[in-house]
Each structure stands twice: as structure tokens, then as C-alpha cells.
C-alpha positions in Angstrom: -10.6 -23.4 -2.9 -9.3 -20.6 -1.4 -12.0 -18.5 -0.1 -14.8 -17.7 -3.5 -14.1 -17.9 -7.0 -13.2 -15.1 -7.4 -10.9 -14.6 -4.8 -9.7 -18.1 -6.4 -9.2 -16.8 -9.9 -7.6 -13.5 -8.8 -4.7 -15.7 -6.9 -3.9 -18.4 -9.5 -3.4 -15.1 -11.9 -0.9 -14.1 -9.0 0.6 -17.4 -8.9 0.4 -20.9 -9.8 -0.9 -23.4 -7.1 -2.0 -20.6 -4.6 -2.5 -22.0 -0.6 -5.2 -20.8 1.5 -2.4 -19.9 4.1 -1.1 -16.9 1.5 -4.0 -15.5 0.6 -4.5 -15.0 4.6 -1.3 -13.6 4.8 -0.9 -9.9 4.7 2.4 -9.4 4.2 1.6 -12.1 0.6 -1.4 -9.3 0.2 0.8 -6.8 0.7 3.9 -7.7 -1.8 1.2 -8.3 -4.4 -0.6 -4.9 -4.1 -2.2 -3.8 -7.7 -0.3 -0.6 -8.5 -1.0 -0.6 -12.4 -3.8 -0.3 -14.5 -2.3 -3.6 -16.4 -2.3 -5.2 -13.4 -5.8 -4.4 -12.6 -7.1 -5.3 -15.5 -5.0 -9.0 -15.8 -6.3 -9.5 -12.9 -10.1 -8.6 -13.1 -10.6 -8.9 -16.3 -12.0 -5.4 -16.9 -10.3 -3.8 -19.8 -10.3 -0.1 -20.7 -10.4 1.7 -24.3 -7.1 3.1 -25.0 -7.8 6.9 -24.2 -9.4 6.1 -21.0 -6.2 4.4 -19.8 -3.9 6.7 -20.8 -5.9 9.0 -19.0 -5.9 6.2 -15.9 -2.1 6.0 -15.8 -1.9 9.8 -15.5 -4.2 10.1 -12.8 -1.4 7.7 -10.9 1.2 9.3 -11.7 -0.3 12.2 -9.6 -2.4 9.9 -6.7 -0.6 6.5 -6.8 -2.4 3.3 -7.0 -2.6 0.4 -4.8 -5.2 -2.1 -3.5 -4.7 -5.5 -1.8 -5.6 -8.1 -3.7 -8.2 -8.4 -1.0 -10.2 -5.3 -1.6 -10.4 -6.2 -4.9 -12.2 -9.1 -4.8 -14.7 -7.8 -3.5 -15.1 -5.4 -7.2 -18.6 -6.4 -8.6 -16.9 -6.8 -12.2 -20.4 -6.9 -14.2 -21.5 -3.6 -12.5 -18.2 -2.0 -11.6 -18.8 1.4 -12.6 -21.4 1.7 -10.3 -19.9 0.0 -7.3 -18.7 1.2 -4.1 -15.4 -0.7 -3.7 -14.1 0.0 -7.4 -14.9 3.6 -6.7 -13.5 4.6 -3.7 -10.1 1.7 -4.3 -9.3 2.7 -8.3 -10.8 6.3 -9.1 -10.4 8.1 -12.6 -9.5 10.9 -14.0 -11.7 13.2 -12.3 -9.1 13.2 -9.7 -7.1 15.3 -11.6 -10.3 18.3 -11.7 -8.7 20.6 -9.1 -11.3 23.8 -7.8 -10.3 27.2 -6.5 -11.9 26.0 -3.1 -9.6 22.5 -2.8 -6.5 22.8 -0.9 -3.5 20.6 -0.8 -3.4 20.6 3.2 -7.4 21.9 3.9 -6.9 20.9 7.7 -3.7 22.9 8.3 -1.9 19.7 9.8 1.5 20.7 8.7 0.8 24.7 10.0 -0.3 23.0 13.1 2.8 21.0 13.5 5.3 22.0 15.8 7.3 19.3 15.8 8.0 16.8 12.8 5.1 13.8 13.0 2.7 15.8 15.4 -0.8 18.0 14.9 -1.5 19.7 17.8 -4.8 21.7 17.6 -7.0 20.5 20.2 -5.7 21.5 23.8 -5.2 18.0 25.8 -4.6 15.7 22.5 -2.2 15.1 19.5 -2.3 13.6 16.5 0.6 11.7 15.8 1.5 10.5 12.1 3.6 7.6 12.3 3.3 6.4 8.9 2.1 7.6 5.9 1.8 4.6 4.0 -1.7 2.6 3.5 -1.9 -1.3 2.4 -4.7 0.6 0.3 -4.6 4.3 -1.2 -8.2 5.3 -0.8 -9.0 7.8 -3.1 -11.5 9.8 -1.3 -8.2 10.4 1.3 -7.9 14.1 2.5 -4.5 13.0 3.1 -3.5 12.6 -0.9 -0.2 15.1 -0.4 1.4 12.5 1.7 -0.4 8.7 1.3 2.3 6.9 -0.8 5.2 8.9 -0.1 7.5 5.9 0.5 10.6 8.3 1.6 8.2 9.2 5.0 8.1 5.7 6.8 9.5 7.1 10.3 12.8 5.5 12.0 12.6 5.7 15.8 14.9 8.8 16.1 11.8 10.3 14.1 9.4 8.7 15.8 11.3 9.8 19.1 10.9 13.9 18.3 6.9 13.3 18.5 7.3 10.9 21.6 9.5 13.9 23.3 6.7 16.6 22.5 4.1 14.5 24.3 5.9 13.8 27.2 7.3 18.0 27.6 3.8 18.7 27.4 1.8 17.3 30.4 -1.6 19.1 28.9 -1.8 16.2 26.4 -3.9 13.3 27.5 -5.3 11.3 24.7 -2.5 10.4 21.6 -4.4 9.1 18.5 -1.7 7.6 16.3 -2.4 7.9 12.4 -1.4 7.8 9.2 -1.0 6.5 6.1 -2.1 3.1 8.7 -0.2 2.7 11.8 -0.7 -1.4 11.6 1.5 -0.9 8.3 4.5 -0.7 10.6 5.7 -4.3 12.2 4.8 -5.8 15.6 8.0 -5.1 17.1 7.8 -1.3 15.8 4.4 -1.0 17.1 5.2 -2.9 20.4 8.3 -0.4 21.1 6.1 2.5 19.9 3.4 2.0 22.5 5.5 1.3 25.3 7.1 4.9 24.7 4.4 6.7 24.8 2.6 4.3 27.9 6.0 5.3 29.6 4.4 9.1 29.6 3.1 9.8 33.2 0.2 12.5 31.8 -0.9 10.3 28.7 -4.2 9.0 30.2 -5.3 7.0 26.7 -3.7 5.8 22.6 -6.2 5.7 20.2 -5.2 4.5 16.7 -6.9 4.8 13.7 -6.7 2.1 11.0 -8.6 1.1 8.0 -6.7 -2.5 8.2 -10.1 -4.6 9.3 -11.9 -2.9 6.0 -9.4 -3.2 3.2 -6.5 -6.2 4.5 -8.2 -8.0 7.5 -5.8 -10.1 7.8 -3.6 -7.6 8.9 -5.6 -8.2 12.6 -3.6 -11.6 13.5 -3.5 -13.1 17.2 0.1 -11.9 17.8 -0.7 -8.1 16.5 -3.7 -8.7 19.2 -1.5 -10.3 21.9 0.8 -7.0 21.4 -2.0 -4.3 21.7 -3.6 -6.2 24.9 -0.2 -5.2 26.9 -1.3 -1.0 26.2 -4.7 -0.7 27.8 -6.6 1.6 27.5 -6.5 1.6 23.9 -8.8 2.3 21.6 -9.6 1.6 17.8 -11.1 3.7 15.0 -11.6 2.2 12.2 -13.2 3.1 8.5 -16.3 1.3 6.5 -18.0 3.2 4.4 -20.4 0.8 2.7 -22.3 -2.5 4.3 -20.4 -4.4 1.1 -17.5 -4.0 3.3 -18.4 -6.1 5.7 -17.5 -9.5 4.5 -17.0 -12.8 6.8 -13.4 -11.9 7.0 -13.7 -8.4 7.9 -16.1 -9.7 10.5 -13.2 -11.9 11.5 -11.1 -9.1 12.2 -13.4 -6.9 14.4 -14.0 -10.0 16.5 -10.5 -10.3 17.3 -10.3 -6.7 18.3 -13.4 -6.8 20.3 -12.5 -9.7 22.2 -9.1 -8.3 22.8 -11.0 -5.7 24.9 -10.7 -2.2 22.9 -13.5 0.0 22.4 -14.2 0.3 18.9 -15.3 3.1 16.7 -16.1 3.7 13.0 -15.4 6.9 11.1 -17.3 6.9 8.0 -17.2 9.9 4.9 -20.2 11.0 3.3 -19.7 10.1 -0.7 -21.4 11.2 -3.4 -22.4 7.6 -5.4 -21.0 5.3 -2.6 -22.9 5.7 0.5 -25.2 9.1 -0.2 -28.4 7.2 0.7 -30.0 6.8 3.9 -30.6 3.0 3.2 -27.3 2.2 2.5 -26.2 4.7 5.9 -28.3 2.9 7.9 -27.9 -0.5 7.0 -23.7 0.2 7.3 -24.3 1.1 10.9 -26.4 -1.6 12.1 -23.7 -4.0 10.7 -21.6 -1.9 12.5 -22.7 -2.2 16.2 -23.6 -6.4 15.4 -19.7 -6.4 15.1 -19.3 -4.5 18.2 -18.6 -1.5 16.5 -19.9 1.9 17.4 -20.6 4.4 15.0 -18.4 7.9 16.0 -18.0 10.4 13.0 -19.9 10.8 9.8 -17.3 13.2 8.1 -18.2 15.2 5.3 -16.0 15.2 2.4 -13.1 17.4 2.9 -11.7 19.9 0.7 -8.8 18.2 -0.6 -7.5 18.5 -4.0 -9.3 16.4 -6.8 -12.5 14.9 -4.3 -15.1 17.0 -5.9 -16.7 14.3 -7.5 -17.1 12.8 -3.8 -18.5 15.8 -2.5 -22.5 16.2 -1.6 -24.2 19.1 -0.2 -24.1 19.6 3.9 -28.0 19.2 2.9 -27.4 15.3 2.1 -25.7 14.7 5.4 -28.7 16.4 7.4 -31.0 14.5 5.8 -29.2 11.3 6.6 -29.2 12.3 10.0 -32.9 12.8 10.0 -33.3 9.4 8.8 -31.8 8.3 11.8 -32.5 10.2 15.0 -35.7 8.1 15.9 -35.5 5.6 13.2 -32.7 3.4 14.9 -30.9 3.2 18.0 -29.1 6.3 19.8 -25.9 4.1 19.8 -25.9 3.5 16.2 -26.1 7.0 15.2 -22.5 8.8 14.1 -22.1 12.3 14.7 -22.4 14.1 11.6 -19.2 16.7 11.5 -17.5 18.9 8.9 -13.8 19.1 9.7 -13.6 23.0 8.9 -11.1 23.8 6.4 -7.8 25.8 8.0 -7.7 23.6 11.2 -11.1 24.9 12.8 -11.3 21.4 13.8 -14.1 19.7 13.7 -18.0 21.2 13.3 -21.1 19.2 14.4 -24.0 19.7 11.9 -27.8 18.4 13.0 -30.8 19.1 12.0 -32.2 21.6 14.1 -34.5 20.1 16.8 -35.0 23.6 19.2 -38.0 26.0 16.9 -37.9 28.2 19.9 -37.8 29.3 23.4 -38.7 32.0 25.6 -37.1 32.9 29.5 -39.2 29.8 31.1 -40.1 27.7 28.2 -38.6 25.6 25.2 -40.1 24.5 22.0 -39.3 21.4 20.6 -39.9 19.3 17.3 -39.3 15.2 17.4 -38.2 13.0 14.6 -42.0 12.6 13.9 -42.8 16.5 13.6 -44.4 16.5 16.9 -44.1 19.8 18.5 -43.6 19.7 22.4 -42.5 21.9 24.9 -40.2 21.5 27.9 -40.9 24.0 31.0 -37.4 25.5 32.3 -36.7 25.1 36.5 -38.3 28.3 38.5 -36.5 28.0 41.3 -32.5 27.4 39.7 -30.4 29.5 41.1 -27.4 30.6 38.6 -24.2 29.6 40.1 -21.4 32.7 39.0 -18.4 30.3 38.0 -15.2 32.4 39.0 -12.9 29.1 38.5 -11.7 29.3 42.4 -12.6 25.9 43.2 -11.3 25.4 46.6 -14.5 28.1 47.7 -17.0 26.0 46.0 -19.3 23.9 47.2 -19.8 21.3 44.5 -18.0 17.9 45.4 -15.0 18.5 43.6 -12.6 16.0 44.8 -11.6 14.2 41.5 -8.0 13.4 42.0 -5.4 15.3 39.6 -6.7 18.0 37.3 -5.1 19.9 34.8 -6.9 23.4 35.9 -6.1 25.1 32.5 -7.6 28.5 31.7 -10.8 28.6 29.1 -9.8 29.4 25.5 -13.3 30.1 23.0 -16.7 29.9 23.7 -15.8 28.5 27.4 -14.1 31.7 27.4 -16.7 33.9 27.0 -19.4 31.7 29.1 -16.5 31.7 32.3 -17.7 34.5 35.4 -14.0 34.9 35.9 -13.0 37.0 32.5 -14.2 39.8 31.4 -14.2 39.2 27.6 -17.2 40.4 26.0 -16.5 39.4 22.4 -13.9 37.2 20.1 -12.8 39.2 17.7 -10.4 37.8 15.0 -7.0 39.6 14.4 -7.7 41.0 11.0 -11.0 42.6 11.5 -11.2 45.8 9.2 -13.6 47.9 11.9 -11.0 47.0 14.8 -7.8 47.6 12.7 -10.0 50.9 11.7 -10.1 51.9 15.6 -6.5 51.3 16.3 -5.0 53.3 13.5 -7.6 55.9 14.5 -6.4 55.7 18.7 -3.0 56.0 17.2 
């Protein structure tokens, strides 16, 4: 017996006389990835009509196929259609609908690239691509232009042009490596690529984001553990979408990460079908933070090419957020975002808890509808921030900070400038005013 029957009966049809010690193994996951539809259905069982394959194989040509023999075991075969594992590991043709709105790149990564490998758009971090193949293509990913590309799986002179951005820019703080998965790369890879970047003076934390514990858990072994234990602080993202996911070996996995010391955090996406229900939400995150888990992001579908079928209205997510704030725990609450298309970043969206406030009072609603009101201080007096911090008198002896000048919103709020407005550069009225000054 290998691990359940079906588990069992997926392996023999791999190979004859299977050991337990394979199916644990994920490299032997990983050199029998399903990347056909024959393969899928030899192996399941499920068999497709003629047109709807043809269709199936067309729809891989464009997104390639692959899921670890893992993942699909855990395919309810009698209800497939309907099932979150089958739908977000094998897709259909719908992938190939692509609308005016979707975008190949709808973050702006590569426009945001100055160097081959990193994203910079946030001011003290980077996002560093270090691989951009998966043990699983997930076909929700916003990430389909590269995912697969098997000519993109970095050497270290590659993976040396991101390392020498980071350390030329002493603003950056916090590297999150990505992907594809950065645990697809080997232990000595990822060993030699952490010490690089732990070499950096400024970089203060490495984050990594993997979807390894969901769809090939055995990718966490004790040595891959022993490596990461050498780079604190270091933390983990990670990717469930549905409680199904959540299996004993999955469980397995987080355990070994938890007790290896790293934070972890899970980013889930809202999908239409899968986990668009504030039963299913809810009981995902309270498996979550049993395994030590704690829930960060609830992304909203992005706007890549062929996801409209995953996307829901902004409406759905607020409502699964209502269900929540009140109804569980503050810690196993995500933070409901839209990652705004063209590299905005990304865009909390909550259901609005202010109904309205005057100079000395605030209005207030609770999850319950109660309506309350919170009296503002009489006696604060408004401290006019000019950023020269050697005159003030809060305590602000914090070691070494990176006194950088306020970009945005902070812009606007800061004493010290003089900006009244942002204004973006291809305003008609403004252009209007400059030919008319000219």
C-alpha cells in the first residue's frame, strides 16, 4: 500500500511493483509529471469524447500541461467536473477565450524590470524570478507568458545580474524570490543562492514564495529544511486555495517548515467555482492557522489572458470578507487585494466600516450592523512633520535608517513639500495649460 488506493492504482499504472519510498520522492513525482491528455486519462480513468480532446490538446499547446502525480490523486474522478483540484490542475478550453481587458503581462513585471530576473516596483523590495518552472502549471496563473518556458531556468551568471542589482541598490531591504517555484531549483543551487544575497549588507530579510507544500509536498525534505535554517530570517509564502488541499501529507510539509522556524504565510486567489463561497473561505483558513499558517493575501483574479472563467465580481470578495471580520479570528483573516493591472501594485478592498464623521466625532458600523461612534481627542495637538528629525522630540534613536524622500500619498500628507495635487503626465486640462503658457 502505498498511501490510498488511489494513490496505489495511479502508481502501478506508472510502474510495476511501485515502493512507498518513490511515490515520496519528488524528483520520481517529478520525472512522471502528467503532460498529456492520454496520459491523464490512462492514468485516472476519465476519458473524453473526441471533440473535447482535440479541443484539450489545443488548449496545451498554448498553456502546457503538467501535474505531479501527487496533485492528481487527490481528483474526485466521480465528480471531477465539479472539483476544485481537477479545475485549477487540468483546465479546458475556455483558456483559449481571450477579452479585450486580459493582458499578456497585466502587472507590468517585465516594464518594471531593469535588470534581467528582477521587478522592482515597490521602493525598499524586489521581486526576484529565479525560475520559471512549476512541478505543477496552475492554470489560474497570472504568470502563463512564462510558466513552462523550459529555455528560462537561470544559470548563476544569470542569477548573478539580479544578485548585483540588489546589492548596488542599498534602498532594497526585503528580496522575495519567485517564480515558476524557486524549490524547483536543487539544494546546492538554492544553498549558493541564499548565501549571495545573505552576503548583501542592506538586505534585512528573503521571502520565497512556493506552492511546493500544496501541489508536491514532498518536495519539503529534512535536508531542503537543514539548508533554509542556515538564512534566517526567512520567510515562506505559500498557496492553498481549497481546504481539499490540505491532505496529511501536505500537513507534513508545513510542519517541517514551521518547526524549522520560518514564519509562514498563505496567498490564496479568489475563483469563480473553486473557492467563491464563504464556507469553503473560511474553513481553508482555519486549516490554515492549525498548520501554523497565517493567512496574508486573498488576491483577486488577475487580468491575465484566458482566466475569465476564474474571475468573480470585486462584490464576491467583499462579501467573503464580511463573512469573516467578526465571524473568526483577526489572525485568520487575509487581506483582500486586487493587484491593479499596469503595476499599480497592490489595492486593499474592505467593506467599508467608517458611514461617517464629523471634526470631533466618528461613525462606525460593526460586523453585526451595530452603529457606534468613537469621540476624536480635544486636546491633540497636530505635530507639522517637516522630516528634520534631528529637531524633534519624539524618541527617534532607531539605529540605521534609510531617510528616503516620500513619493504618493505620503507625499502629499509630508509638512515639508509643497505639493498640493498628483497629477498624472497625460492629463488633457494640464497639457491644455502648457500649450496655452507656451
Amino acid at each position: 500500500m502505498i498511501y490510498n488506493n488511489t494513490q496505489q492504482n495511479i502508481a502501478n499504472r506508472i510502474e510495476d511493483q511501485p515502493k512507498i519510498s518513490n511515490w515520496k520522492d519528488w524528483k520520481w513525482q517529478m520525472k512522471h509529471s502528467i503532460r498529456s491528455v492520454d496520459k491523464f486519462e490512462e492514468l485516472t480513468g476519465i476519458k473524453f469524447d473526441k471533440n473535447e480532446k482535440t479541443e484539450l490538446i489545443e488548449t496545451f499547446e498554448k498553456f502546457p500541461l503538467s501535474i505531479t502525480p501527487y496533485y492528481l490523486s487527490l481528483i474526485d474522478k466521480k465528480n471531477f467536473r465539479n472539483d476544485p483540484v481537477f479545475k485549477q490542475a487540468f483546465g479546458g478550453i475556455e483558456e483559449l477565450t481571450t477579452l479585450k481587458s486580459e493582458l499578456e503581462d497585466p502587472l507590468s513585471e517585465d516594464r518594471d524590470s531593469p535588470v534581467e530576473g528582477i521587478t522592482h516596483r515597490y521602493p525598499d523590495r524586489v521581486l526576484f524570478h529565479v525560475s520559471n518552472i512549476c512541478s505543477m502549471y496552475c492554470r489560474h496563473c497570472t504568470r502563463k507568458r512564462k510558466v513552462g518556458d523550459i529555455d528560462f531556468v537561470p544559470s548563476k551568471d544569470q542569477l548573478q545580474t539580479g544578485i548585483k542589482y540588489i546589492a548596488e541598490n542599498p534602498q532594497v531591504r526585503d528580496v522575495l524570490l519567485s517564480g515558476g517555484d524557486p524549490f524547483m531549483l536543487p539544494d546546492s543551487k538554492i544553498d549558493w543562492l541564499l548565501s549571495e544575497i545573505s552576503k548583501i549588507p542592506h538586505v534585512e530579510i528573503i521571502r520565497i514564495g512556493t506552492r511546493m507544500p500544496v501541489v508536491l509536498p514532498y518536495r519539503i525534505t529534512d535536508d531542503l529544511v537543514s539548508i533554509l535554517k542556515k538564512y534566517q530570517p526567512l520567510w515562506i509564502n505559500t498557496h492553498f486555495n481549497h481546504p481539499n488541499e490540505i491532505t496529511s501529507s501536505a500537513k507534513e510539509a508545513l510542519a517541517k517548515l514551521a518547526d524549522g522556524g520560518f514564519p509562514l504565510g498563505n496567498q490564496s486567489v479568489l475563483l469563480a467555482d473553486v473557492n467563491d463561497c464563504p464556507r469553503i473561505m473560511k474553513s481553508l483558513l482555519h486549516k490554515l492557522v492549525q498548520n501554523r499558517v497565517r493567512p496574508y493575501y486573498l488576491y483577486q483574479c488577475d487580468l491575465s489572458e484566458g482566466l475569465s472563467h476564474f474571475r468573480t465580481p470585486i462584490g464576491k470578495g467583499i462579501e467573503i470578507m464580511e463573512s469573516l471580520v467578526g465571524h473568526t479570528s483577526g489572525f485568520a483573516r487575509p487581506t483582500y487585494v486586487i493587484d491593479a493591472p499596469g503595476g499599480g501594485g497592490k489595492i486593499p478592498v474592505m467593506p467599508n466600516y467608517i458611514i461617517s464623521w464629523s471634526t470631533n466625532k466618528v461613525v462606525l458600523r460593526n460586523y453585526e450592523g451595530v452603529i457606534t461612534t468613537y469621540k476624536e481627542p480635544d486636546s491633540y495637538e497636530p505635530k507639522m512633520c517637516d522630516r528634520e528629525c534631528e529637531h524633534c522630540n519624539l524618541d527617534l534613536k532607531m539605529g540605521e535608517i534609510d531617510e528616503s524622500e516620500a513619493i504618493g500619498i505620503e507625499r502629499l500628507l509630508s509638512n515639508k513639500n509643497d505639493s498640493i495635487s498628483l497629477i498624472p503626465e497625460d492629463n488633457e486640462r494640464i497639457s491644455r495649460r502648457e500649450e496655452n503658457a507656451g
